[in-house]
TORLONU-65497 format. One record per residue (C-alpha): residue number from 1; chain; y negated, x negated, z negated. Coordinates in nm, 4 decimals. Example, Ala and Ser with C-alpha at 12.3 -4.5 7.8 and 13.67 -1.06 7.14 Angstrom:
[rec 1, A, [0.4500, -1.2300, -0.7800]]
[rec 2, A, [0.1060, -1.3670, -0.7140]]
// end
This chain:
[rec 1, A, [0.5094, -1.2714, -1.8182]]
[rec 2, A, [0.4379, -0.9207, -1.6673]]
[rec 3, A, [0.6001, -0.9974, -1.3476]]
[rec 4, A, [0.9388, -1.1507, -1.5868]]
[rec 5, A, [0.9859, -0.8478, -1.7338]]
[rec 6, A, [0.9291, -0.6681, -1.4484]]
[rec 7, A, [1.1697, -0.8400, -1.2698]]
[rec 8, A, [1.4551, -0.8215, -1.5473]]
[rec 9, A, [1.3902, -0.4482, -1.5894]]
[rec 10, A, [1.4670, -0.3574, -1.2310]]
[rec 11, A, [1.7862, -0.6033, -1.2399]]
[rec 12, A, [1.8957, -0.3877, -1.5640]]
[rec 13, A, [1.7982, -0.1023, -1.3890]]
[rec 14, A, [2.0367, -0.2135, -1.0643]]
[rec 15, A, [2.3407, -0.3155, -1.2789]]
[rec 16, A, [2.3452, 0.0653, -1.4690]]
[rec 17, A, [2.2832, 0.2083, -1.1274]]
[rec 18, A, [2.5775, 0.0141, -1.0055]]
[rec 19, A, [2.7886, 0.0784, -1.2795]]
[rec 20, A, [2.7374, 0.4260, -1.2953]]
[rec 21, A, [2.7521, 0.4733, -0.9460]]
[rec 22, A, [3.1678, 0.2982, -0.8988]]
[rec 23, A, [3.2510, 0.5045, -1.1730]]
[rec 24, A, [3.1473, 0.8590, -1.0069]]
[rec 25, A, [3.3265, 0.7057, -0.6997]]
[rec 26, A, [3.6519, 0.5419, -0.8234]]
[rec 27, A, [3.6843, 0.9476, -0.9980]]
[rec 28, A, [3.6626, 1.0962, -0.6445]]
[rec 29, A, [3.9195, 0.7698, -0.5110]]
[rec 30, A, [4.2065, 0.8944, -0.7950]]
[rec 31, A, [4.1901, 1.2459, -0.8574]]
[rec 32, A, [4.4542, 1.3646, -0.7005]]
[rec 33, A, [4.3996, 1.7644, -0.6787]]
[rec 34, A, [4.8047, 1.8538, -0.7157]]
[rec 35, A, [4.8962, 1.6235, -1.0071]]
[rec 36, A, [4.5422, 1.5130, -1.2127]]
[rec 37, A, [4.6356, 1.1919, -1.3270]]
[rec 38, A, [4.5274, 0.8689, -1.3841]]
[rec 39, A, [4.7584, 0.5602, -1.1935]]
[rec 40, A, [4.6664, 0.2102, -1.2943]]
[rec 41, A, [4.7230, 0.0666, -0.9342]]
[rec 42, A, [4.4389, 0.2621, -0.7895]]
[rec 43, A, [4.2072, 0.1231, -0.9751]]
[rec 44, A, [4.3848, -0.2427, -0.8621]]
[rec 45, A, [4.3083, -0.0942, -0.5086]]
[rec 46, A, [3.9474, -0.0142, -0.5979]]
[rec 47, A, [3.8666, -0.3704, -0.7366]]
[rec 48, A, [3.9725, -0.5212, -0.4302]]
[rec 49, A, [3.7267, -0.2495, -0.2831]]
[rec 50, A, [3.4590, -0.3342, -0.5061]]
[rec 51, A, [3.4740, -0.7345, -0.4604]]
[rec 52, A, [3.4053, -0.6726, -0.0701]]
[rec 53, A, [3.1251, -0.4359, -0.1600]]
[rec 54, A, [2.9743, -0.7286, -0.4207]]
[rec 55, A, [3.0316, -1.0003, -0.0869]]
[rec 56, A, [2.8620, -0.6915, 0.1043]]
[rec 57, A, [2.6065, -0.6104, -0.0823]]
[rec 58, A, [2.4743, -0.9448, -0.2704]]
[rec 59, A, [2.5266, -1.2113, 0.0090]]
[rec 60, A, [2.5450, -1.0405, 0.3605]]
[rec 61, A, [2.2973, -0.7743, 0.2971]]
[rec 62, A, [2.0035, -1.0456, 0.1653]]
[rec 63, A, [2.1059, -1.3492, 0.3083]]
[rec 64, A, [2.1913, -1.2321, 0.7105]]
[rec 65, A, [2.0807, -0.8265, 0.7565]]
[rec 66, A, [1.7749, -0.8756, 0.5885]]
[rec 67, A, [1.6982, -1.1364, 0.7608]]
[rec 68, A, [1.7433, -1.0107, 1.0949]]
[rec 69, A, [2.0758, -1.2637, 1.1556]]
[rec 70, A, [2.2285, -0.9072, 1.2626]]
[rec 71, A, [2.5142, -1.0971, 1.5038]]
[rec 72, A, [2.6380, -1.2977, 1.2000]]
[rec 73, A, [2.5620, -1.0453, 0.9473]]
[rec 74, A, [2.8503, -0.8088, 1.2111]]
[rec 75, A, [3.0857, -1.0957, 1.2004]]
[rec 76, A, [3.1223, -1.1533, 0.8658]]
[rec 77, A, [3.1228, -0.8208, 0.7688]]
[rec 78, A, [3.4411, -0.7587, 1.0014]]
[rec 79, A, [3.6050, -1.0643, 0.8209]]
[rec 80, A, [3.5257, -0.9410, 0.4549]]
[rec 81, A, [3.6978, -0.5658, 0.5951]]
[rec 82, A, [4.0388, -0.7603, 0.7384]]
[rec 83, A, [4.0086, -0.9751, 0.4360]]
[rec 84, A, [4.0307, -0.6591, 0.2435]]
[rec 85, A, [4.2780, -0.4898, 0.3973]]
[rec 86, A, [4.4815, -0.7719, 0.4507]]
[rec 87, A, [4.4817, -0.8162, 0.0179]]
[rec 88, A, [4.5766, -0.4803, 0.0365]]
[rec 89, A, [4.8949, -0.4497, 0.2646]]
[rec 90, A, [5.0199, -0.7812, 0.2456]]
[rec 91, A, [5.0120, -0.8307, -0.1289]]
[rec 92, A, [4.9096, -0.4812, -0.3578]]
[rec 93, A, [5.1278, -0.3098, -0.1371]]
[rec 94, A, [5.4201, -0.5021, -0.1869]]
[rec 95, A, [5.3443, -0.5742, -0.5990]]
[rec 96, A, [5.3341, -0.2051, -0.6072]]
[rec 97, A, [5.5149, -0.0046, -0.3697]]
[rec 98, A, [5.7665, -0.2970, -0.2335]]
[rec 99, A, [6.0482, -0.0883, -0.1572]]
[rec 100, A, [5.8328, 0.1700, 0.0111]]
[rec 101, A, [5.4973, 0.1644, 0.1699]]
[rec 102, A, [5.4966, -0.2354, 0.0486]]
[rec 103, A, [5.7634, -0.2484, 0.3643]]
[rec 104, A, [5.5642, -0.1727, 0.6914]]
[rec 105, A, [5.2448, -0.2362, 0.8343]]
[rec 106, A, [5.0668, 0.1120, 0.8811]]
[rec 107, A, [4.8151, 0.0202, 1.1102]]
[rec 108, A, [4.4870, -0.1443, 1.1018]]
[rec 109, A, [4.2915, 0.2032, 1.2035]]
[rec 110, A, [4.4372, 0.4045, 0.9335]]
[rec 111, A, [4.4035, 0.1357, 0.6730]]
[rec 112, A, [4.0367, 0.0755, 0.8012]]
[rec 113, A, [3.9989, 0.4764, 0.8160]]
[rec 114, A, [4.1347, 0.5272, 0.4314]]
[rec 115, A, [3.8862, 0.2375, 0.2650]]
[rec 116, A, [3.6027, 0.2342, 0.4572]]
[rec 117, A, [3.4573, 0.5643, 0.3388]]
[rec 118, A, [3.4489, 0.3934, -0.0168]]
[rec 119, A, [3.2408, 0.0458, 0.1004]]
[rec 120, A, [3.0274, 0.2674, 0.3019]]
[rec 121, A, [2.9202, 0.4641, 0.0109]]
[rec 122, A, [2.9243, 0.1506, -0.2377]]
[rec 123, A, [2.7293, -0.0342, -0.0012]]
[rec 124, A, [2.5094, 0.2312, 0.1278]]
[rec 125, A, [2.3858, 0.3083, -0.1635]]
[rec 126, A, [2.2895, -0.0327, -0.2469]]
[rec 127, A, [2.0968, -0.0480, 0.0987]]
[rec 128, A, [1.9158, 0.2493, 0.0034]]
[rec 129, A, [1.7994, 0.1331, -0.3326]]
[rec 130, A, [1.6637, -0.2226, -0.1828]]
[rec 131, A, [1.4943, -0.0202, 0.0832]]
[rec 132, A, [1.3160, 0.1770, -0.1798]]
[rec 133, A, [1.2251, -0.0970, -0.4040]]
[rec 134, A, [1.1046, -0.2878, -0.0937]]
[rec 135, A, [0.8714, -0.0002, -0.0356]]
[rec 136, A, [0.7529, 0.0246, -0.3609]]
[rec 137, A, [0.6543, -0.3868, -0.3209]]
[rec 138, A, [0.5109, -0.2858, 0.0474]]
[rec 139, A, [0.2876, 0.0208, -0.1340]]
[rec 140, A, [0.1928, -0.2775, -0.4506]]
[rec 141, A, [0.0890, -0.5134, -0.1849]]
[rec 142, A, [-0.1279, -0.2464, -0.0054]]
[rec 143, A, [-0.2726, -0.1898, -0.2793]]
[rec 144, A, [-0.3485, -0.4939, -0.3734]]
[rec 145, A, [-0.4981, -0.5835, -0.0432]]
[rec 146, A, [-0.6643, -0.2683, -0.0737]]
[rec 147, A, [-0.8354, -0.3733, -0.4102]]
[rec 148, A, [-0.9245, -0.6706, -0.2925]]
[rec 149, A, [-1.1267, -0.5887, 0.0174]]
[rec 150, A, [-1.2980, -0.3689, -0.1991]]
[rec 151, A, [-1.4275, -0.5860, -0.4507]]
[rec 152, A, [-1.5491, -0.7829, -0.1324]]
[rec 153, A, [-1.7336, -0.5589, 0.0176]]
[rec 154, A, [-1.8674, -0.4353, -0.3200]]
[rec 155, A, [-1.9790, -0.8607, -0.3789]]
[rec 156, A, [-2.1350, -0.7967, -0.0533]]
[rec 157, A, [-2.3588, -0.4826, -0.1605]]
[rec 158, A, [-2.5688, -0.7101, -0.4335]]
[rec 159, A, [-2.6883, -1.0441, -0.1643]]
[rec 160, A, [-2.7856, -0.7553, 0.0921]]
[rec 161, A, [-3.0020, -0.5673, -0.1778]]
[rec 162, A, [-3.1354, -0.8621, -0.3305]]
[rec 163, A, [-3.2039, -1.0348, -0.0050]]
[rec 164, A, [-3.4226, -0.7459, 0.0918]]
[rec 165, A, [-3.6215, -0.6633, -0.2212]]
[rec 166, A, [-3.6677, -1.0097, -0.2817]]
[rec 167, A, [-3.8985, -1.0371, 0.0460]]
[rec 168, A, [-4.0712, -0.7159, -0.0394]]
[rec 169, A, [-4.1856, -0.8902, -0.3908]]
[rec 170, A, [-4.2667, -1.2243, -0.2325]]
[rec 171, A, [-4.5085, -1.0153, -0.0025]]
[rec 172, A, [-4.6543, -0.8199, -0.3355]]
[rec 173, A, [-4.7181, -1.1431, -0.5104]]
[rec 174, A, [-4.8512, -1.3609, -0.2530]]
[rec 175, A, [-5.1230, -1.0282, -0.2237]]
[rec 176, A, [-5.1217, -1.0859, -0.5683]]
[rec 177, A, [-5.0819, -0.7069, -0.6280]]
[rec 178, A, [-5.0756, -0.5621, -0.9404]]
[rec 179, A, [-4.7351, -0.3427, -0.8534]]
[rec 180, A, [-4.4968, -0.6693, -0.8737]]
[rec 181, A, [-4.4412, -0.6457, -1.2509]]
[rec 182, A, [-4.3325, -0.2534, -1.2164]]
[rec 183, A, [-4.1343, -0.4104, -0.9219]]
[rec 184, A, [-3.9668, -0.6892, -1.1074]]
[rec 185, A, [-3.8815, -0.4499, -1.3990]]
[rec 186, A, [-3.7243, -0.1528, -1.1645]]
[rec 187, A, [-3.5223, -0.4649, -0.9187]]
[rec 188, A, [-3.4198, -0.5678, -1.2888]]
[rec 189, A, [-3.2710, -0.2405, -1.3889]]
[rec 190, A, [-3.1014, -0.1869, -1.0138]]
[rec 191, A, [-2.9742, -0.5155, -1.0349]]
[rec 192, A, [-2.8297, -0.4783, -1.3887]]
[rec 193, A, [-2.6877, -0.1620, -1.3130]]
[rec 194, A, [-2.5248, -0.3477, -0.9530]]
[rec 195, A, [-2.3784, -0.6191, -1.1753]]
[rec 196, A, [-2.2881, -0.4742, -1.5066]]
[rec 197, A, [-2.1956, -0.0821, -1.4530]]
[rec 198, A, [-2.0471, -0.0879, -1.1376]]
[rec 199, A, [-1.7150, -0.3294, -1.1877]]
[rec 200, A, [-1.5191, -0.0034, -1.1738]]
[rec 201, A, [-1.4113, 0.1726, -0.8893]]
[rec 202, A, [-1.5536, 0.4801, -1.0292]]
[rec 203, A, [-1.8994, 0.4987, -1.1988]]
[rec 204, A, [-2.0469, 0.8255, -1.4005]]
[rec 205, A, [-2.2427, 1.0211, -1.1230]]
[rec 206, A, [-2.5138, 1.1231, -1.3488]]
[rec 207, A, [-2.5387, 0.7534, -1.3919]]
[rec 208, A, [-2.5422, 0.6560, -0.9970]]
[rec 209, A, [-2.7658, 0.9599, -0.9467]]
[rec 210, A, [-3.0294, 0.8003, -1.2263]]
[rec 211, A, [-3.0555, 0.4727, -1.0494]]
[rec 212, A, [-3.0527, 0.5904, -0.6989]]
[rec 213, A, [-3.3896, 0.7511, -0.8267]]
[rec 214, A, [-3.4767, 0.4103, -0.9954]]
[rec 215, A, [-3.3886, 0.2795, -0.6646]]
[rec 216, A, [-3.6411, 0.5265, -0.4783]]
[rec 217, A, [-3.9174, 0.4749, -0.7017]]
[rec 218, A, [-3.8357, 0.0643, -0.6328]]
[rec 219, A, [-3.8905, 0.0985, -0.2707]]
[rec 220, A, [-4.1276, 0.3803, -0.2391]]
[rec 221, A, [-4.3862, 0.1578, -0.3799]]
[rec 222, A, [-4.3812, -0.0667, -0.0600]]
[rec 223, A, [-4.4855, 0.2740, 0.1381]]
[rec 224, A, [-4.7868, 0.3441, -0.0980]]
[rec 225, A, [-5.0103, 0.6067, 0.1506]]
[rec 226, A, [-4.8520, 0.5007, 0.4732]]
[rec 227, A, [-4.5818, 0.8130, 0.4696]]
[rec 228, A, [-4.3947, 1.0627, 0.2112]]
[rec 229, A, [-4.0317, 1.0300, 0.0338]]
[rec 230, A, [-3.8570, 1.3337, -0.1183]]
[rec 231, A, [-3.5745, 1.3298, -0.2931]]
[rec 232, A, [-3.4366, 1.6402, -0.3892]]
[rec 233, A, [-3.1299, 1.5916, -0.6662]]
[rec 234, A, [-2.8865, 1.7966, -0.6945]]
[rec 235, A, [-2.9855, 2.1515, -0.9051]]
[rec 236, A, [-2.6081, 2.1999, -1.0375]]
[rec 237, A, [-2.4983, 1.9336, -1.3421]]
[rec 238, A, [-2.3413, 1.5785, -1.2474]]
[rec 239, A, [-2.1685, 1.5874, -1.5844]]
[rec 240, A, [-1.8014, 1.5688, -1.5862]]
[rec 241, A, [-1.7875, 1.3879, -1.1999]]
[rec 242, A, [-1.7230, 1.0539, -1.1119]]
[rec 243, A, [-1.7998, 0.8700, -0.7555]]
[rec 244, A, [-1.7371, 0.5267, -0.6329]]
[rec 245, A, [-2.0783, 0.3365, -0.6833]]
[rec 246, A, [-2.3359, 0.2231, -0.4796]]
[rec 247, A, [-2.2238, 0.4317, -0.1537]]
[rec 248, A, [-2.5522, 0.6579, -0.1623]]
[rec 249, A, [-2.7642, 0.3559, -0.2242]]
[rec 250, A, [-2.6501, 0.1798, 0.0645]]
[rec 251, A, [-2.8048, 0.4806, 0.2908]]
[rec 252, A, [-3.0970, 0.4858, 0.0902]]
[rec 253, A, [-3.1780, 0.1201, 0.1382]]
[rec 254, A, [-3.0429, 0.1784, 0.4866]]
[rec 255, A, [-3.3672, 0.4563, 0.5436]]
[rec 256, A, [-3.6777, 0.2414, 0.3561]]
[rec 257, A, [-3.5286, -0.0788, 0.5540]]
[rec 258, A, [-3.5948, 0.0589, 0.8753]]
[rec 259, A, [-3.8523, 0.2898, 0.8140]]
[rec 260, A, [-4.0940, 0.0662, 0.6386]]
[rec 261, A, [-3.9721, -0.1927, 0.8974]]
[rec 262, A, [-4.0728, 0.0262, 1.2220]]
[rec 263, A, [-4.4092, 0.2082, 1.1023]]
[rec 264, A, [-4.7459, 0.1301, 1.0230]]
[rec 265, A, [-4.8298, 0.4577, 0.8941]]
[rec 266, A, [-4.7041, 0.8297, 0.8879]]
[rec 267, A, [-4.3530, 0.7311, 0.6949]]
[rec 268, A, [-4.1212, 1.0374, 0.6187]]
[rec 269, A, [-3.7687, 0.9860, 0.4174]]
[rec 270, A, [-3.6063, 1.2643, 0.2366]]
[rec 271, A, [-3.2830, 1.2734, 0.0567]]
[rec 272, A, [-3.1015, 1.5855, -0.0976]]
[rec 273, A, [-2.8020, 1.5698, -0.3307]]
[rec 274, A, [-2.6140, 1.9284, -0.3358]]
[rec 275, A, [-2.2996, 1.9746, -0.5742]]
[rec 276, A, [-2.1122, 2.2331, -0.5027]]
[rec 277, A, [-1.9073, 2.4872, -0.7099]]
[rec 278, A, [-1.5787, 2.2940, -0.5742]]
[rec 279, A, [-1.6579, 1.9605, -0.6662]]
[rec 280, A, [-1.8090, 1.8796, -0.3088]]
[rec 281, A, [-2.0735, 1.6234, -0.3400]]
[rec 282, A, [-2.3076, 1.6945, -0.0226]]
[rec 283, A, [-2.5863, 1.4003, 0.0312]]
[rec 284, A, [-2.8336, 1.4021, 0.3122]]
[rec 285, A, [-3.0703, 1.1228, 0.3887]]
[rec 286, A, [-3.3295, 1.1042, 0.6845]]
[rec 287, A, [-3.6003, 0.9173, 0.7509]]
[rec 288, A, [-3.8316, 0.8211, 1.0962]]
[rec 289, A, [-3.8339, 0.5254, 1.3150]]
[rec 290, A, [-3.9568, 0.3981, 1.6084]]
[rec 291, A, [-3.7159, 0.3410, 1.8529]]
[rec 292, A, [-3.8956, 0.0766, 2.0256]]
[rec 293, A, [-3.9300, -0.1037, 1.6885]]
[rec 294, A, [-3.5950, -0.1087, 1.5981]]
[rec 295, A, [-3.3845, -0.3337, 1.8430]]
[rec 296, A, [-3.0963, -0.3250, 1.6957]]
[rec 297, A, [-2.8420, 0.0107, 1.6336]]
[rec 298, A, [-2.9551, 0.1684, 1.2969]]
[rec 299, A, [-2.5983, 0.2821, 1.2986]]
[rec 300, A, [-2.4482, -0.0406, 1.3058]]
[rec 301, A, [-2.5692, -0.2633, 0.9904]]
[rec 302, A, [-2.3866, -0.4047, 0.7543]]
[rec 303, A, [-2.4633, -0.2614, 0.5296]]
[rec 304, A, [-2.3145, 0.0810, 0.7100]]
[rec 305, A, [-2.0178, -0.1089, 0.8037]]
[rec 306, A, [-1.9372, -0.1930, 0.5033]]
[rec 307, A, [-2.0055, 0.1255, 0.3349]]
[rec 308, A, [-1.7711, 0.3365, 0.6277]]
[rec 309, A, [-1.5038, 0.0965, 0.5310]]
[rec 310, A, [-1.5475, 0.1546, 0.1439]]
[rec 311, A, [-1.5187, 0.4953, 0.2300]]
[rec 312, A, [-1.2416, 0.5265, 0.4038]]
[rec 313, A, [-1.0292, 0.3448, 0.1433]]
[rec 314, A, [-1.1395, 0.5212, -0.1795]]
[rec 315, A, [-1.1579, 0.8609, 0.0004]]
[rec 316, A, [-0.9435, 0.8812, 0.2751]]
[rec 317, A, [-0.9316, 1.1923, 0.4304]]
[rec 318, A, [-1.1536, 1.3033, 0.1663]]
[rec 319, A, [-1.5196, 1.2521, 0.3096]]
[rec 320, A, [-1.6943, 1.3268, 0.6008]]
[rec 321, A, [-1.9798, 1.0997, 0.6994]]
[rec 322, A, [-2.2240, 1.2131, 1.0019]]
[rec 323, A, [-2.4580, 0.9254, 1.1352]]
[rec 324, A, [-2.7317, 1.0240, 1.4476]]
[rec 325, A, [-3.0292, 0.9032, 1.6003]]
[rec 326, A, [-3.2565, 1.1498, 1.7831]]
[rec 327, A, [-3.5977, 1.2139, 1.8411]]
[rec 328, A, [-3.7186, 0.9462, 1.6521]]
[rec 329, A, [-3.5078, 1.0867, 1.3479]]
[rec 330, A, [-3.2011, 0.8712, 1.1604]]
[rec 331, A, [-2.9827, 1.1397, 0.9962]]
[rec 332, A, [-2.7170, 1.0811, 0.7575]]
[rec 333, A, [-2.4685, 1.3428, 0.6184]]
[rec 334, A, [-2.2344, 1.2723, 0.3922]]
[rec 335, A, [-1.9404, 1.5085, 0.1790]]
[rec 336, A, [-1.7490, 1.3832, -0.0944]]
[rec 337, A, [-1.4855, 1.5311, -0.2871]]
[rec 338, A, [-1.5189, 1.4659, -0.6043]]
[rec 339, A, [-1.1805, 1.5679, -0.7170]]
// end
């Protein structure tokens, strides 16, 4: 129904465009600066005019130029100009002027050199407006496509995290530890939160900073004395600010997964939130590995991938994201702006 009325307001929309716009041009055709008048057989002259221009601009145009038949599209358009100009000399000529210009031939150049300024414009304008509305469909589509692989990778984001945490509590029960029903009831709220909150592209950020420290708490109990975590949030107020969800968490995950996954013992991961006065969201996430551990690139997940390409389509050319390995050290820097 949307797309109906869409449809019939942008045809209404053509028409009064078109209407308005042989008006303003038929005015410029008849004014005639020595003796302002109006004469009834220019506007005889301006029909036959404006027929070629509808044969222009609603069957060559769509059906042959648009579709790249350019050789036919040149052929016909030469026969709807002699058409026209043949009308004009050989009979609207002689209805009109018979016993003067109605009695020779001009010539086809200045015939051709007197009306085609007036299908130019008439037609040129009509080119113009399907060009823009076909780049207003090409920027609909984008976005559309644009939405779309978004709520993909975001469908992604919740198998990944429950794939993982769902090992880590299969090891806690089968040790029959008495952790797994604090773990069940912080995976709960994550997973709530993953499935419920975060259907928008934009979330509260006090809200995403809350359960990124649920999410810490969730997966620092799998470290339990074997290392440290810090996280450091932000000193300045989230209130007021808005960020596309689940981003940070990926990186978190990203640090316990490999971290836990690499060491025994002697497990560091710190992460720092910083808002700045100007709405710049600064994150910073670190944690250790061991390299020979880890076969794979840390910088290459999925879950990274898919979190670089979330990135670059809600905030393009609005983030910078820094990702190195050295020293036994996996760094991650990340600036948003939040306005």
């Amino acid at each position: 129904m949307n797309t109906v009325k869409n449809i019939n307001k942008g045809a209404l929309s053509e028409i009064l465009f078109q209407i308005i716009l042989h008006v303003i041009v038929f005015l410029f055709y008849s004014f005639d600066r020595e003796a302002p008048h109006f004469e009834s057989y220019k506007l005889v002259f301006f029909l036959n005019y404006s027929v070629a221009v509808f044969i222009i601009n609603y069957a060559l145009l769509p059906q042959l130029l648009y579709k790249k038949k350019y050789a036919m599209f040149v052929v016909l358009l030469m026969l709807v100009v002699l058409l026209t100009i043949l009308i004009e000399e050989y009979v609207l000529e002689k209805i009109y002027f018979p016993d003067t210009r109605g009695q020779t031939f001009q010539g086809f150049f200045y015939v051709l050199l007197d009306i085609m300024p007036v299908i130019a414009i008439l037609s040129g304008y009509k080119f113009a407006w399907d060009l823009i509305r076909k780049q207003r469909e090409v920027e609909e589509l984008r976005a559309s496509v644009e939405k779309s692989e978004l709520n993909f990778l975001k469908s992604q984001i919740n198998p990944h995290f429950l794939f993982n945490n769902l090992n880590n509590l299969y090891a806690y029960a089968l040790e029959k530890s008495d952790k797994t029903p604090l773990i069940i009831l912080e995976l709960s709220s994550v997973l709530r939160y993953m499935l419920y909150d975060c259907r928008e592209e934009y979330v509260s950020l006090e809200t995403e900073l809350q359960q990124l420290q649920n999410f810490v708490r969730l997966n620092e109990l799998q470290i339990e004395e074997r290392g440290k975590v810090t996280f450091i949030p932000p000193e300045r107020s989230a209130k007021g600010y808005k960020v596309a969800p689940l981003i940070l968490m990926n990186f978190v995950e990203n640090a316990f997964k490999h971290s836990i996954g690499s060491q025994v013992d002697n497990i560091v991961i710190r992460i720092k939130l910083e808002i700045q006065e100007n709405g710049l969201l600064v994150f910073e996430c670190e944690n250790t590995y061991h390299a020979n551990t880890n076969n794979s690139n840390l910088s290459e997940g999925i879950g990274l991938n898919n979190v670089r390409k979330r990135l670059e389509l809600i905030y393009p050319n609005s983030h910078i994201l820094k990702i190195s390995e050295q020293d036994g050290w996996f760094n991650v820097f990340l600036s948003l702006n939040l306005k």
